[in-house]
C-alpha positions in Angstrom: 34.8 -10.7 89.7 35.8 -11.7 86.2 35.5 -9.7 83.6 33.3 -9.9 79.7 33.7 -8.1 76.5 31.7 -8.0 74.0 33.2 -7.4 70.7 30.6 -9.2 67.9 28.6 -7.8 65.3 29.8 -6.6 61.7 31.0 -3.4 61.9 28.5 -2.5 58.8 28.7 1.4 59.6 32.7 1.4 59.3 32.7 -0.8 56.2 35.3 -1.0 54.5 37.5 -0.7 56.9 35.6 -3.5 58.6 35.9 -5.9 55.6 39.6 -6.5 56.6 39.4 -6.8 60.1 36.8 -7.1 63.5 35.9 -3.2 64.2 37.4 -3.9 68.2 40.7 -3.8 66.4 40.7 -0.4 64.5 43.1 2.1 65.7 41.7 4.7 68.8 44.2 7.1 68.1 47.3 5.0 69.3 46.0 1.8 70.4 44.0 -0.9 68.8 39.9 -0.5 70.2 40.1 -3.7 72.1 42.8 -2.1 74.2 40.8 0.6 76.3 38.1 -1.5 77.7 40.9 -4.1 78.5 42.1 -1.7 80.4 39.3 -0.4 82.2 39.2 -3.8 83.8 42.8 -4.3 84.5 42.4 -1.2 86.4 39.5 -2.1 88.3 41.3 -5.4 89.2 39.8 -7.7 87.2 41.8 -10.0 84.9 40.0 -13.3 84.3 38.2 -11.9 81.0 36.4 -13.4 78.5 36.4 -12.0 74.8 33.3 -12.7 72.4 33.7 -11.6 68.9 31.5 -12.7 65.7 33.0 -15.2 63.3 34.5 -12.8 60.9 37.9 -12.1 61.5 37.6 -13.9 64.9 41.9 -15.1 64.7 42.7 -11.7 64.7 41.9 -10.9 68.5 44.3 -14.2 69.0 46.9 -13.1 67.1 46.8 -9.9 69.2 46.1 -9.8 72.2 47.0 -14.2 72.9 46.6 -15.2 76.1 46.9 -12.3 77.9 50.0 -12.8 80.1 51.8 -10.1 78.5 49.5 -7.8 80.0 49.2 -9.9 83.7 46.2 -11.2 81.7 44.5 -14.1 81.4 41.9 -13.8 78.2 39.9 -16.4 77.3 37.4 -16.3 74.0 34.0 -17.4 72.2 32.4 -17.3 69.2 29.0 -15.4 68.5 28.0 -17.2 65.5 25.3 -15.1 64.7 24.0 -11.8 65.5 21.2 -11.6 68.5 21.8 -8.8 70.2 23.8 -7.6 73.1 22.1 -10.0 75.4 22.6 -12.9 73.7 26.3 -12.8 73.6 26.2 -12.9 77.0 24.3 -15.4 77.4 27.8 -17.2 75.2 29.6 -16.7 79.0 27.6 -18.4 81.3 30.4 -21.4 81.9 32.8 -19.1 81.8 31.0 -17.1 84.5 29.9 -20.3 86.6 30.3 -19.9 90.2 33.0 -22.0 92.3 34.2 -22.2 95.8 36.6 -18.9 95.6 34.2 -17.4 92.7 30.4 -16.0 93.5 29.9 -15.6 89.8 29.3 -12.0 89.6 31.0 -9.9 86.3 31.6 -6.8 84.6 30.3 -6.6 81.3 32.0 -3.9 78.5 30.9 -3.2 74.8 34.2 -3.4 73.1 33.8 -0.4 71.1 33.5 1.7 74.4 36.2 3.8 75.8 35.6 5.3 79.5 38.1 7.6 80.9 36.8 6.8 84.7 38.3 4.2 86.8 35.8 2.2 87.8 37.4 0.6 90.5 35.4 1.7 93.4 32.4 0.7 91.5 33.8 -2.6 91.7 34.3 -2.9 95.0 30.6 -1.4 96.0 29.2 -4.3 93.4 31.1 -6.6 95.0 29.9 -6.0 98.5 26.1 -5.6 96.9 24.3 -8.7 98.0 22.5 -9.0 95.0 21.2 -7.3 91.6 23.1 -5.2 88.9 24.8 -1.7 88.6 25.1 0.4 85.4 27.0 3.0 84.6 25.2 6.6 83.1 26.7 9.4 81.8 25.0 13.1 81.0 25.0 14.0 77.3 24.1 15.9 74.4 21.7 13.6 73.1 20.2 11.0 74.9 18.1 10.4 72.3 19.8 8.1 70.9 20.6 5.7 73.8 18.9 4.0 76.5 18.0 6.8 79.0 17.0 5.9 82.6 13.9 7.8 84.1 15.4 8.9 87.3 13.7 9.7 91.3 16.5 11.0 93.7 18.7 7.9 94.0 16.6 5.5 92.1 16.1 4.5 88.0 12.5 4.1 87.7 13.0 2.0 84.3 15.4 2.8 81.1 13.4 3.4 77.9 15.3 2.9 74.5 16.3 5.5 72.4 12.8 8.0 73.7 11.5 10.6 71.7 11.2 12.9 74.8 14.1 11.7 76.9 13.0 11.5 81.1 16.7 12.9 81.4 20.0 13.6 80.0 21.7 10.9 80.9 22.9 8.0 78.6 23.0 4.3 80.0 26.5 3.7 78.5 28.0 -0.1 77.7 29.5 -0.7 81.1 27.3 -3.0 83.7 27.9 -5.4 86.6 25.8 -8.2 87.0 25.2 -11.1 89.4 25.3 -14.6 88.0 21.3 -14.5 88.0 22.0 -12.5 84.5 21.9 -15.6 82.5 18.9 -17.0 84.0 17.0 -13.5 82.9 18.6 -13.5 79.5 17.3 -17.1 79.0 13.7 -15.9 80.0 13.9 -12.8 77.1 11.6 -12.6 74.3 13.1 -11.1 71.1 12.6 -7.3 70.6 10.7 -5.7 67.1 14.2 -5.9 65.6 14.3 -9.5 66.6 17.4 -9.6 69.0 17.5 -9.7 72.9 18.3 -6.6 74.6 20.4 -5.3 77.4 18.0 -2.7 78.2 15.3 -5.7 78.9 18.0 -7.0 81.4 18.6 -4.1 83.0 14.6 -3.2 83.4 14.5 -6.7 85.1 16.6 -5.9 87.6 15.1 -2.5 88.5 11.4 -4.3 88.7 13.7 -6.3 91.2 14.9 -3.5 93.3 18.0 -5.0 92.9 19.7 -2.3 90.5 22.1 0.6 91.8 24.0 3.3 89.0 26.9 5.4 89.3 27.3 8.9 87.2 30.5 8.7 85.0 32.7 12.3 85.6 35.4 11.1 82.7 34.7 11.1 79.1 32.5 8.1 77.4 33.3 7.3 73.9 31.1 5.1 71.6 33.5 4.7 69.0 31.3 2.3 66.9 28.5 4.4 65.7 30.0 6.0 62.6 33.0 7.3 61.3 32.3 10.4 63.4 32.3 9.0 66.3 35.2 6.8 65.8 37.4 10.2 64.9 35.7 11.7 68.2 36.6 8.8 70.5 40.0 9.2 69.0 40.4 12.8 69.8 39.0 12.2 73.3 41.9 9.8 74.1 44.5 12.3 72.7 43.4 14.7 75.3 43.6 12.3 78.2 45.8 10.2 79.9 44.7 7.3 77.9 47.2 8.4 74.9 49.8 7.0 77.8 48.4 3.7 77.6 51.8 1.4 77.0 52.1 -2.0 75.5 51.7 -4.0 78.7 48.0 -1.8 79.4 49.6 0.2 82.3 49.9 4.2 82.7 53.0 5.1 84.7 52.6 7.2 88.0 54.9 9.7 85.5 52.9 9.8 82.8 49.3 10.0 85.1 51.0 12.9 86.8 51.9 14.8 83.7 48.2 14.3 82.0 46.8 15.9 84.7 48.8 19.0 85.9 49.9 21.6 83.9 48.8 22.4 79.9 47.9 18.9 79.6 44.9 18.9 82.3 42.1 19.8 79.7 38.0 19.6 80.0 38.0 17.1 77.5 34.3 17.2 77.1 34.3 21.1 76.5 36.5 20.9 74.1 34.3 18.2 71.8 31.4 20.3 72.1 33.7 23.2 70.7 35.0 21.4 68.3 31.5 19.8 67.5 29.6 23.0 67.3 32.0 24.3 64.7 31.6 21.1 62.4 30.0 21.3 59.1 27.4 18.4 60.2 26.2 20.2 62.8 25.8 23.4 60.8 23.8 22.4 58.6 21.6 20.4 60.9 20.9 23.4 62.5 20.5 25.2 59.0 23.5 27.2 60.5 25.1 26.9 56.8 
């Protein structure tokens, strides 16, 4: 499987710190963005990976990061000249993602400015061994709301509505999915949405008309570190709290340093802690006309 992150669009909600540099390459508490999800599939095995940024700043992630053979690597990169959406920066990949003797085509896809704490791994082996179709990734939150939120029977997303008034559940469809290499053949068949870009919820509701769309439930932390300045500070404090703050220069986590996140003072419930420290903040106190 190779593996594609997305890391376009203009950072508008960070601006200014956006108007020096491409918003995957902010710091995440110790490490640039771009890191994490660079991680998350060097983990899972997968280092054939393809960057695609937006023009500005677009040098920086070479200057960086380079070929990728520092980190046993091999990173690869396009240009998103203009913004259309999630979907169509995908669409940018389909060479890069064309099947060969040794490669059936199939990829994981990550939103830059996502960090997961899960090792996703064995969901890349299960993809793998999937004859066909997609798998996302959902993760229960506080207010699903504001994401694409599946409609769930038992073992099977019914469809994923975008950003629902009255959410069908409290799970989030968060910026981690596995496709097949039919993915650019239904992104070429996309209509533009009201807002006028392509979107990955569209992909994914193809696949599930398809019956060809499994999920797995994250357990780890998911951080959207793109949304806000907020958010960015969150994702930031959610990484000092895991293992992730172990993260060396070559993407790798000692044995050592896995072993002393997770026993002793150091093996926190990172998500209970954000909610306390969320539920004391002054935005949400006055949200809830608490000040």
């Amino acid at each position: 499987m190779k593996g594609i992150i997305l890391a376009g669009g203009t950072g508008s909600r960070l601006f200014p710190l956006t108007k020096v540099t491409n918003k995957h390459l902010l710091s995440v508490y110790n490490k640039p963005m771009i890191y994490y999800p660079l991680f998350a599939l060097k983990r899972a095995g997968i280092t054939d990976i393809l960057i695609i940024s937006g023009q500005g700043h677009a040098g920086h992630f070479l200057e960086l990061l380079g070929r990728g053979s520092q980190f046993g690597l091999n990173i690869s990169y396009e240009v998103q000249e203009e913004a259309g959406g999630i979907a169509q920066a995908l669409a940018l990949a389909k060479d890069f993602a064309k099947p060969t003797n040794d490669y059936d085509g199939k990829i994981c896809v990550i939103l830059g400015d996502n960090i997961i704490q899960d090792d996703i791994s064995d969901a890349a082996t299960s993809f793998q061994m999937q004859p066909r179709g997609a798998k996302i990734f959902i993760k229960k939150v506080e207010n699903p709301q504001s994401y694409g939120v599946p409609e769930i029977d038992g073992n099977i997303i019914k469809k994923i509505i975008e950003k629902p008034k009255n959410p069908p559940s409290s799970f989030a469809v968060t910026g981690v999915y596995m496709y097949d290499n039919q993915v650019f053949d239904i992104v070429s068949s996309l209509k533009p949405s009201k807002r006028g870009e392509l979107e990955i919820t569209d992909v994914n509701n193809y696949y599930i008309e398809q019956g060809s769309l499994t999920y797995d439930v994250m357990q780890g932390f998911w951080g959207d570190c793109g949304e806000s300045f907020d958010s960015l500070l969150t994702a930031a404090q959610l990484v000092q709290m895991s293992e992730l703050k172990y993260l060396d220069e070559e993407l790798d986590i000692s044995e050592e340093r896995l072993h002393q996140a997770l026993r002793g003072d150091e093996k926190v419930d990172v998500q209970k802690e954000m909610l306390k420290k969320e539920r004391t903040s002054r935005k949400y106190l006055m949200e809830n006309n608490l000040l």
